[in-house]
TISEBA-831649 format. One record per atom (N, C-alpha, C, O): residue number from 1; atom name; x, y, z. Coordinates in Angstrom, 1 decimal, decimal comma. Example, Ala and Ser with C-alpha at 12.3 -4.5 7.8 and 13.67 -1.06 7.14 Angstrom:
BEGIN
pos / site / east / north / up
1 / N / 13,2 / -5,7 / 7,8
1 / CA / 12,3 / -4,5 / 7,8
1 / C / 13,2 / -3,3 / 7,8
1 / O / 14,2 / -3,3 / 8,5
2 / N / 12,8 / -2,2 / 7,1
2 / CA / 13,7 / -1,1 / 7,1
2 / C / 12,9 / 0,0 / 7,9
2 / O / 13,4 / 1,1 / 8,0
% end
This chain:
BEGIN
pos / site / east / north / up
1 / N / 17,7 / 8,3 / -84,0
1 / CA / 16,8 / 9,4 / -83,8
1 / C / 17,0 / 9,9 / -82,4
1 / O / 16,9 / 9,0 / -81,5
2 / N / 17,2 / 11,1 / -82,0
2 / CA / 17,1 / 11,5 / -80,8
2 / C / 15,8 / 12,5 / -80,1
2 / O / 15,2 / 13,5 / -80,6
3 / N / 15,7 / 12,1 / -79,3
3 / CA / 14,5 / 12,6 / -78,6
3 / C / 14,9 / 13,3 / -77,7
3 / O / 15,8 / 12,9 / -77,0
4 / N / 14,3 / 14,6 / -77,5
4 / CA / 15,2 / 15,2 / -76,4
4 / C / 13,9 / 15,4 / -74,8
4 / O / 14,1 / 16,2 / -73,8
5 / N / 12,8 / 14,7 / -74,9
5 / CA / 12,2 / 14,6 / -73,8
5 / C / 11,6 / 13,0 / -73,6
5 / O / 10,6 / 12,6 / -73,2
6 / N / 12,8 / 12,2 / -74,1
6 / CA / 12,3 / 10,7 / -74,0
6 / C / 11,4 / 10,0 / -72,9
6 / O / 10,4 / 9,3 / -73,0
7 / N / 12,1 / 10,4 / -71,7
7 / CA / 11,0 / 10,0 / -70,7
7 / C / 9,3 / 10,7 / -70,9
7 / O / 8,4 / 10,2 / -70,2
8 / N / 9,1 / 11,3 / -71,4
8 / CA / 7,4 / 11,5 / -71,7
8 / C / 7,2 / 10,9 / -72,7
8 / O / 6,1 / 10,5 / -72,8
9 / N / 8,3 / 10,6 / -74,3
9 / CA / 7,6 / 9,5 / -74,9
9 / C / 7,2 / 8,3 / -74,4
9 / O / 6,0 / 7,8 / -74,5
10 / N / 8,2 / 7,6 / -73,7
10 / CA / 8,1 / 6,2 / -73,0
10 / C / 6,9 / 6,4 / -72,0
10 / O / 6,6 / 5,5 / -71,3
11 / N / 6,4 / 7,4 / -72,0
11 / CA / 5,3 / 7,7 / -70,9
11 / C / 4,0 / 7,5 / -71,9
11 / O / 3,2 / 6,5 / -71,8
12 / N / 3,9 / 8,5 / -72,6
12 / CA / 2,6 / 7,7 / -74,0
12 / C / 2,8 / 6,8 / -74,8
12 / O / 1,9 / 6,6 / -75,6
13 / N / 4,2 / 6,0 / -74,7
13 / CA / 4,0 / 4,9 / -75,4
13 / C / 3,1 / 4,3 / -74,8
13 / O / 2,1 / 3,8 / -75,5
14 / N / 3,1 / 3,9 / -73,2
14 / CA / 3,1 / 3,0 / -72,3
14 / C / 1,2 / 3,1 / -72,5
14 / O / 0,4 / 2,3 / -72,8
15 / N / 1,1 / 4,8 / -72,1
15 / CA / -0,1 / 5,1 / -72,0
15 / C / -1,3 / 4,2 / -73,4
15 / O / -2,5 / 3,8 / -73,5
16 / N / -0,1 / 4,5 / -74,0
16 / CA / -1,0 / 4,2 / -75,6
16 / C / -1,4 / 3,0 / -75,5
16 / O / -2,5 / 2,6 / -75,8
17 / N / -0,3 / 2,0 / -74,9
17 / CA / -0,5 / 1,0 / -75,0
17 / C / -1,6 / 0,2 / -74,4
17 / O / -2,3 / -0,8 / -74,9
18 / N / -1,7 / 0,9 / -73,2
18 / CA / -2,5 / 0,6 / -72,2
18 / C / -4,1 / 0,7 / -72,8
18 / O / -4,8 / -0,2 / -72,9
19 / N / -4,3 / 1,9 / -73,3
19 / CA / -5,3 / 2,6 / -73,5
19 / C / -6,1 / 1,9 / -74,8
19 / O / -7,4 / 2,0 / -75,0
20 / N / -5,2 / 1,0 / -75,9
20 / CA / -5,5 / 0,5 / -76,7
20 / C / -6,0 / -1,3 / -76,3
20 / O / -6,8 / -2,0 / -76,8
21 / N / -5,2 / -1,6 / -75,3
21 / CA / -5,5 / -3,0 / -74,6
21 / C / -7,1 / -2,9 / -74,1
21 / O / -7,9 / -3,8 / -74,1
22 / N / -7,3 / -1,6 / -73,6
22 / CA / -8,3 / -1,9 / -72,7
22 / C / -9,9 / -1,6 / -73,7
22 / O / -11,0 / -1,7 / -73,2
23 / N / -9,7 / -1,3 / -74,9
23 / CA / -10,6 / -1,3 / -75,4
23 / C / -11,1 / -2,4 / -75,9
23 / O / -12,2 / -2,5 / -76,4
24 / N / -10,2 / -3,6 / -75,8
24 / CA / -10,8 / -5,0 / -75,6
24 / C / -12,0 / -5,5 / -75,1
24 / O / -12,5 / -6,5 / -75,6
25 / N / -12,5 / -4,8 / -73,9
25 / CA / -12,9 / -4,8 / -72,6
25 / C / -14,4 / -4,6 / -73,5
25 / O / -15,3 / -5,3 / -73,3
26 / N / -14,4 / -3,5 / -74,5
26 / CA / -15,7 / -2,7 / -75,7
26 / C / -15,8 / -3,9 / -76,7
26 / O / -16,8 / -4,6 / -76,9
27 / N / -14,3 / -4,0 / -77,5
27 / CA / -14,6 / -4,6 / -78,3
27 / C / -13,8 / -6,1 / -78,6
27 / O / -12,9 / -6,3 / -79,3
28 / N / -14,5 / -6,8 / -77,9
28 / CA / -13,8 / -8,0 / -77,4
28 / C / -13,4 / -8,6 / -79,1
28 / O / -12,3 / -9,0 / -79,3
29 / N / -14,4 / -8,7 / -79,9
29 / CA / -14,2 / -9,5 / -80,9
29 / C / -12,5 / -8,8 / -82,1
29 / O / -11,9 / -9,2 / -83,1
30 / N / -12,2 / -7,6 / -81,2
30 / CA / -10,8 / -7,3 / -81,8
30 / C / -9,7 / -7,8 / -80,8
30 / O / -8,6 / -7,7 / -81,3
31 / N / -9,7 / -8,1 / -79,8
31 / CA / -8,7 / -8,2 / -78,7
31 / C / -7,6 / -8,6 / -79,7
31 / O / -6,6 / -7,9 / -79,8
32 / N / -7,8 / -9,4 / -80,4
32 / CA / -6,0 / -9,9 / -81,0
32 / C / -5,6 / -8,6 / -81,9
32 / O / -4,5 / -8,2 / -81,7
33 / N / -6,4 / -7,9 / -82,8
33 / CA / -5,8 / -6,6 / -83,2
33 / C / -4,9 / -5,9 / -82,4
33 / O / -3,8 / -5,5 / -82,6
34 / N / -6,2 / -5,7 / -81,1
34 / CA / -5,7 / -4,6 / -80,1
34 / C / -4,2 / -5,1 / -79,4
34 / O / -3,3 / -4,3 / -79,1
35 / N / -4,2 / -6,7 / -79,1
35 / CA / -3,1 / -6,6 / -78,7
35 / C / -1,9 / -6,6 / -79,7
35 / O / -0,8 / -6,2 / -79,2
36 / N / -1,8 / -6,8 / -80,9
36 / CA / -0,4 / -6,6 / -82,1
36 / C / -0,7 / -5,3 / -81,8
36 / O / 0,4 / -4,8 / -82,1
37 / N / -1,4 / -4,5 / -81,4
37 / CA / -1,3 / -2,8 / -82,2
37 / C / -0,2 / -2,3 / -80,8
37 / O / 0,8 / -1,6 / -80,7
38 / N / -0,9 / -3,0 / -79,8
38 / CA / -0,3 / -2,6 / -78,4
38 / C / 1,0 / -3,0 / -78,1
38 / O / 1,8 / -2,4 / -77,4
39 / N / 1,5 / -4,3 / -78,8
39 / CA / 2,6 / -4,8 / -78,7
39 / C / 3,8 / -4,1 / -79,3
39 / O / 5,0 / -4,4 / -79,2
40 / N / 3,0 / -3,0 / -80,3
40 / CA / 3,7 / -2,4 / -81,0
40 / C / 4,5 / -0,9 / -80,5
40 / O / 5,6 / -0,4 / -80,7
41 / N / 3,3 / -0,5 / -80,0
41 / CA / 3,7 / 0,5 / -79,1
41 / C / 5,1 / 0,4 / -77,8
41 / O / 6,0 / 1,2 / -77,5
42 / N / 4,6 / -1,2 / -77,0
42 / CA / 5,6 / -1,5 / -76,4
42 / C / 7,1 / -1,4 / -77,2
42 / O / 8,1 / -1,0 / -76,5
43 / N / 7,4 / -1,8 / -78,6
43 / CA / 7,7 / -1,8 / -78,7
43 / C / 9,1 / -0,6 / -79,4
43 / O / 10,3 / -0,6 / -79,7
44 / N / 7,7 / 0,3 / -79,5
44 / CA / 8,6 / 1,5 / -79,4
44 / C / 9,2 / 2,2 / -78,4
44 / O / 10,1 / 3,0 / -78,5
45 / N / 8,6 / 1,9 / -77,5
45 / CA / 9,0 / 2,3 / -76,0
45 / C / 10,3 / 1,5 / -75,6
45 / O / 11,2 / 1,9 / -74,9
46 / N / 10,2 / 0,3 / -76,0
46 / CA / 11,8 / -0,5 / -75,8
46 / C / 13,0 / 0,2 / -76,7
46 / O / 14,1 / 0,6 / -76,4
47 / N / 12,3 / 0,3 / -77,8
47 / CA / 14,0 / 1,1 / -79,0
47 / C / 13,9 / 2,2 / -78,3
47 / O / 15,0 / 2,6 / -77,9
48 / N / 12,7 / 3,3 / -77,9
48 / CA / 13,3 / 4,8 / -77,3
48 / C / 14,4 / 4,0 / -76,0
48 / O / 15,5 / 4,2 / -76,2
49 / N / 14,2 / 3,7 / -75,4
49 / CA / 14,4 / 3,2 / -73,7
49 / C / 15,7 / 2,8 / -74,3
49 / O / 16,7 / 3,3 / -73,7
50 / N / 16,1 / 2,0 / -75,3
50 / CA / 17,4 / 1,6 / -75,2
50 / C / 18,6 / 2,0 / -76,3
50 / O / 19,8 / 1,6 / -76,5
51 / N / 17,9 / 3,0 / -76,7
51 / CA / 18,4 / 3,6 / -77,8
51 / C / 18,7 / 5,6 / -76,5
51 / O / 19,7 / 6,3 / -76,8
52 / N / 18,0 / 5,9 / -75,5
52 / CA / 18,3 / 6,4 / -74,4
52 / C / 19,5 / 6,0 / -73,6
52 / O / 20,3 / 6,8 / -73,1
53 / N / 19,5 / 4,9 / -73,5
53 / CA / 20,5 / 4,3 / -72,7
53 / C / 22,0 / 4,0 / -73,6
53 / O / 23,1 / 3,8 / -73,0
54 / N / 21,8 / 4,1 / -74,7
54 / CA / 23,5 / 3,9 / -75,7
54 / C / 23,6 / 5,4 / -75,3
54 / O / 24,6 / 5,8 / -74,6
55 / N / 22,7 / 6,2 / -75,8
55 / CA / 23,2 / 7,8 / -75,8
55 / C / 23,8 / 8,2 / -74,2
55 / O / 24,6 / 9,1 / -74,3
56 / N / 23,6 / 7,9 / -73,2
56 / CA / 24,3 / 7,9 / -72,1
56 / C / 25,2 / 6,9 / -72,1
56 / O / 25,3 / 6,8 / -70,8
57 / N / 25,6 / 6,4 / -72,4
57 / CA / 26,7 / 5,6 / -72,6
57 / C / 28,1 / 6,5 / -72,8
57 / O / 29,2 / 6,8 / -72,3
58 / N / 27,4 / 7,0 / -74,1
58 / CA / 28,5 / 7,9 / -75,1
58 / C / 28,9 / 8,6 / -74,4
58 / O / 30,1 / 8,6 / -74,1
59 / N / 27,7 / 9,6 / -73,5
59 / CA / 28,3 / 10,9 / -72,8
59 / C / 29,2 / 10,4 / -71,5
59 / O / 30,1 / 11,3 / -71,1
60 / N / 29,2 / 9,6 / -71,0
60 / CA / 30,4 / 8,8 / -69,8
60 / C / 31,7 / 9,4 / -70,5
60 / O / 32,8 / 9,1 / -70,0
% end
């Protein structure tokens, strides 16, 4: 999949992620939800980020 403004997704992944952690802080009794949901996000932000980085590879 190519993204052609990746750095602002990796920017709301992060955000998301963030933003979903800290509602722990409300609703403590989900913290473990919030963090798999957040971990998930991270984790899209890692396949964009390195799935960015093969694609500059190619263009070398």
């Amino acid at each position: 999949m190519q993204i052609s403004n990746s750095e602002r997704w990796l920017e709301l992944c992060q955000k998301q992620a963030q933003l979903i952690e800290n509602l722990s802080k409300t609703f403590p009794e989900r913290r473990e939800q919030h963090q798999s949901l957040s971990g998930r996000w991270r984790q899209v932000a890692e396949h964009l980020s390195h799935e960015e980085f093969e694609q500059m590879a190619k263009i070398k």
